[in-house]
N, C-alpha and C positions, 0 to 999 in steps of 0.2 A: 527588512533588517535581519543579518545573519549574527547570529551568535554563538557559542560553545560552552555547555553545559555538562557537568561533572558530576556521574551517576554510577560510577567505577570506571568504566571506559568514558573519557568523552567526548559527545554526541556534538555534532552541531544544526545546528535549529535554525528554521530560516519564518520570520514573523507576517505578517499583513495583517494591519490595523482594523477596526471596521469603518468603513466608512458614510454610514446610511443604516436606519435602521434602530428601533428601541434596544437602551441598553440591556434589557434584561433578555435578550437574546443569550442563549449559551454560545462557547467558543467551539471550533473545531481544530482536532489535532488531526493532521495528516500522514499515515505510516506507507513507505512504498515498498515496492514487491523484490522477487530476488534479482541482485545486479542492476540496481534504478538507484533513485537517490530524492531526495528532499525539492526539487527544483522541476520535476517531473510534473509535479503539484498545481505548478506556478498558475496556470491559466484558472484552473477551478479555484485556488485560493482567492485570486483577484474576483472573479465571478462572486464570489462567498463574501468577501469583503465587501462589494455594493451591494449586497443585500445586507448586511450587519451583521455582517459571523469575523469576529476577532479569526485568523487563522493560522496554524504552527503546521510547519513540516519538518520533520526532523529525518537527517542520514541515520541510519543503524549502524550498530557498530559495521568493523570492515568495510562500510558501503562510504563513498563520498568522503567528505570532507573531516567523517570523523574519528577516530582514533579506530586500531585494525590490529587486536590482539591474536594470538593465533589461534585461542579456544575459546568457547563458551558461544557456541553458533545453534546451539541445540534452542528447541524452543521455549521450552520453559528460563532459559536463560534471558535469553532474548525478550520474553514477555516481563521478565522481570527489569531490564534497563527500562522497557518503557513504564511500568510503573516506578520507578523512583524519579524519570522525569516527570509525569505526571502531578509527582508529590512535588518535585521542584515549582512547578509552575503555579501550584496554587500560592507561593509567596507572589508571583506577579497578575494575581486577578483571574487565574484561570481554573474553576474549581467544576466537576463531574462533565466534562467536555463531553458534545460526542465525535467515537471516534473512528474516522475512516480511515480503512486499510484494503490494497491493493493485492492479488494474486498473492502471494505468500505472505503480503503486509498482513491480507485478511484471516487468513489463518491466526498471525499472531494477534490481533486483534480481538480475535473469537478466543484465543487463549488467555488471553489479560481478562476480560469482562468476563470467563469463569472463574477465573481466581483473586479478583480483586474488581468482586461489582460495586463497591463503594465509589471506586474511581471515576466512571464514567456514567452516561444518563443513554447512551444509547450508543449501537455501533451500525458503521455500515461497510457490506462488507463487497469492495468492488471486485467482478470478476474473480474473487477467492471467500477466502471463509467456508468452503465446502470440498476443498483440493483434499484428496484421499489418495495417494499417488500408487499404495497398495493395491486398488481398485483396478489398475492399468497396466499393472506388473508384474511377472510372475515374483520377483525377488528382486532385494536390492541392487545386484552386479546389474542386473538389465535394466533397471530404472536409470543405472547410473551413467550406460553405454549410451542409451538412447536421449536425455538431458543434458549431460554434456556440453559446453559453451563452447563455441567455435575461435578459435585464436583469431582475434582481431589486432594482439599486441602489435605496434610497426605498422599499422596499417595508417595512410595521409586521412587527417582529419577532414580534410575536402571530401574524399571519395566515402568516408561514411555521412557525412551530410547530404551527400548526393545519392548514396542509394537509400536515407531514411527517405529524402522529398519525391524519391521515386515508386517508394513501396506507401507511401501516408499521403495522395497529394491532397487532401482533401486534411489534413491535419491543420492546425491553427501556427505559426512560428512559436510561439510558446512553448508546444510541444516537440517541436522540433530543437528547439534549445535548449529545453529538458533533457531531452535525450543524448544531446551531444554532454552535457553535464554528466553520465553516467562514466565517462572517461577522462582521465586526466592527460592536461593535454602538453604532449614532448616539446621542448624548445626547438627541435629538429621537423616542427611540423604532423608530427604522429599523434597518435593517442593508443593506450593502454586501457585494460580494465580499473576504475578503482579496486573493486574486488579481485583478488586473485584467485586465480584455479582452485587450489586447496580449499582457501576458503570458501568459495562456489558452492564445492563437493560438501564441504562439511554443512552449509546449509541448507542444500538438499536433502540431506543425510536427516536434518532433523523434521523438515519435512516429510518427507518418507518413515518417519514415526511417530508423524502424529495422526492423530483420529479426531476430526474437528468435530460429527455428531455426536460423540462422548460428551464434549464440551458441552454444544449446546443444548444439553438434553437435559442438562444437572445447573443453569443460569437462566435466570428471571431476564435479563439484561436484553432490550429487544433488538434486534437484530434486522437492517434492513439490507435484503441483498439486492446487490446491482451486477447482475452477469449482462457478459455482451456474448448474446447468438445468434452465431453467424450460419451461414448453410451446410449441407454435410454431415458427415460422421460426429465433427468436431464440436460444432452446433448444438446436436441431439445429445452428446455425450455431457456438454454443460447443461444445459437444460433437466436432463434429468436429475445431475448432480445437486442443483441450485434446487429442486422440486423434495431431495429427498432432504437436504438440510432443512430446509425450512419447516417440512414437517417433523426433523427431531426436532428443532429450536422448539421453547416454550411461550417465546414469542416473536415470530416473525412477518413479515409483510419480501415480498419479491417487486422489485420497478426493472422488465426486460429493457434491454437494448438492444433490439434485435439489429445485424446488421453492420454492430459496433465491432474496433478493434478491444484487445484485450488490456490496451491502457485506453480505456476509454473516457475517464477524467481528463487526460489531455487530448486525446481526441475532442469531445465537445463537454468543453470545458463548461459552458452557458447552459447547459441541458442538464450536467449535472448536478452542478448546484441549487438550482433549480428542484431537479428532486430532491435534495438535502433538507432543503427551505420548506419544501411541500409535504413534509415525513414528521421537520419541528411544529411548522404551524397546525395539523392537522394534530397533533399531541403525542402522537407517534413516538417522536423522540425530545419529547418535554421534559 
């Protein structure tokens, strides 16, 4: 079930029931990373639903299906839509969720559970929550040259379906229809970014000023990372990253994926919820 919820900008939210499972399970809300969308989700929410996890994804501002003002991209902004949704959702049954977020989702994620640990019972933070983009950069212009989105606008929706199944083939269709989701798509047969460039830059931008170890160094709220490491520079580079958050957090656990892509919730969608399940039951994120 998709719906749109009013938190200043608004958001739309996409739901899966639970269907299996005691009710005193907590729910999970789902946050995705930059230039994604709520539908990205889709396979691990359904995963998450046959184990008994109520589940929400929601587009961010600018991102998908939901409202695309032209500021307020920074992340303390951003952390604050998603706690007034959060506040919404406890009218419909959903109270101290935990909450997973993706490459930049995780960031904001690590940012919400410092500033508002009442809200959530735990976070997980996939492939992000440790992104320090200073770390890689001498300065902002270069972060910004080398980040950069490649113009896909006008490009035939076919031919990005065809080189997602070509670069993912081992991806589930879920993820692949996620991902075509990330663009709206032309009556002429094209697709465009939901996101635009500007706004891209500008959430970069807040990105590139944040410092997630600050966060979680000064939050009780426990924190489970799921980076995917793959071979290489790029690999060794997460890894360490994921090794040295964990030892700021106050409380955290690491589940590797070694080998995974960087949306690796829709990559293996069944594995990870799976460790979602195995983080709640073990009390982790009770």
């Amino acid at each position: 079930m998709s719906r749109r919820v009013d938190v200043g900008p608004v958001l739309r939210i996409v739901e899966w029931a639970a269907t299996d499972g005691p009710p005193e399970r907590p729910a999970v809300v789902a946050v995705h990373g930059l230039a994604s969308n709520a539908l990205l989700w889709r396979g691990a929410a359904e995963e998450l639903s046959a184990l008994g996890y109520r589940t929400v994804a929601v587009d961010q501002r600018g991102h998908g299906r939901s409202d695309k003002p032209d500021g307020g991209y920074d992340m303390r902004t951003v952390a604050d839509d998603l706690a007034r949704l959060l506040e919404s959702l406890r009218d419909d049954g959903i109270d101290r969720p935990v909450l997973a977020g993706q490459s930049w989702g995780g960031n904001v994620v690590v940012e919400l559970a410092h500033r508002r640990p009442d809200l959530v019972r735990g976070v997980v933070a996939v492939d992000g929550g440790f992104i320090r983009l200073r770390d890689h950069f001498a300065g902002w212009d270069e972060c910004a040259e080398a980040l950069r989105p490649p113009p896909i606008a006008g490009t035939p929706a076919a031919d990005v379906r065809g080189w997602m199944r070509r670069a993912h083939p081992d991806w589930p269709e879920s993820g692949i229809d996620g991902t075509m989701e990330n663009m709206e798509h032309m009556d002429d047969g094209t697709v465009r970014p939901w996101l635009t460039l500007e706004r891209h830059m500008a959430v970069l931008r807040g990105l590139w000023e944040h410092d997630p170890l600050e966060r979680l160094a000064e939050t009780d709220v426990p924190v489970l990372f799921v980076p995917a490491v793959g071979d290489g520079p790029r690999g060794e580079r997460t890894r360490e990253a994921a090794l040295r958050a964990a030892a700021a957090a106050r409380r955290a656990r690491i589940e590797w994926f070694d080998g995974a892509d960087h949306d690796l919730h829709a990559q293996m969608p069944a594995r990870f919820a799976r460790t979602v399940h195995d983080a709640v039951e073990s009390g982790f994120l009770a």
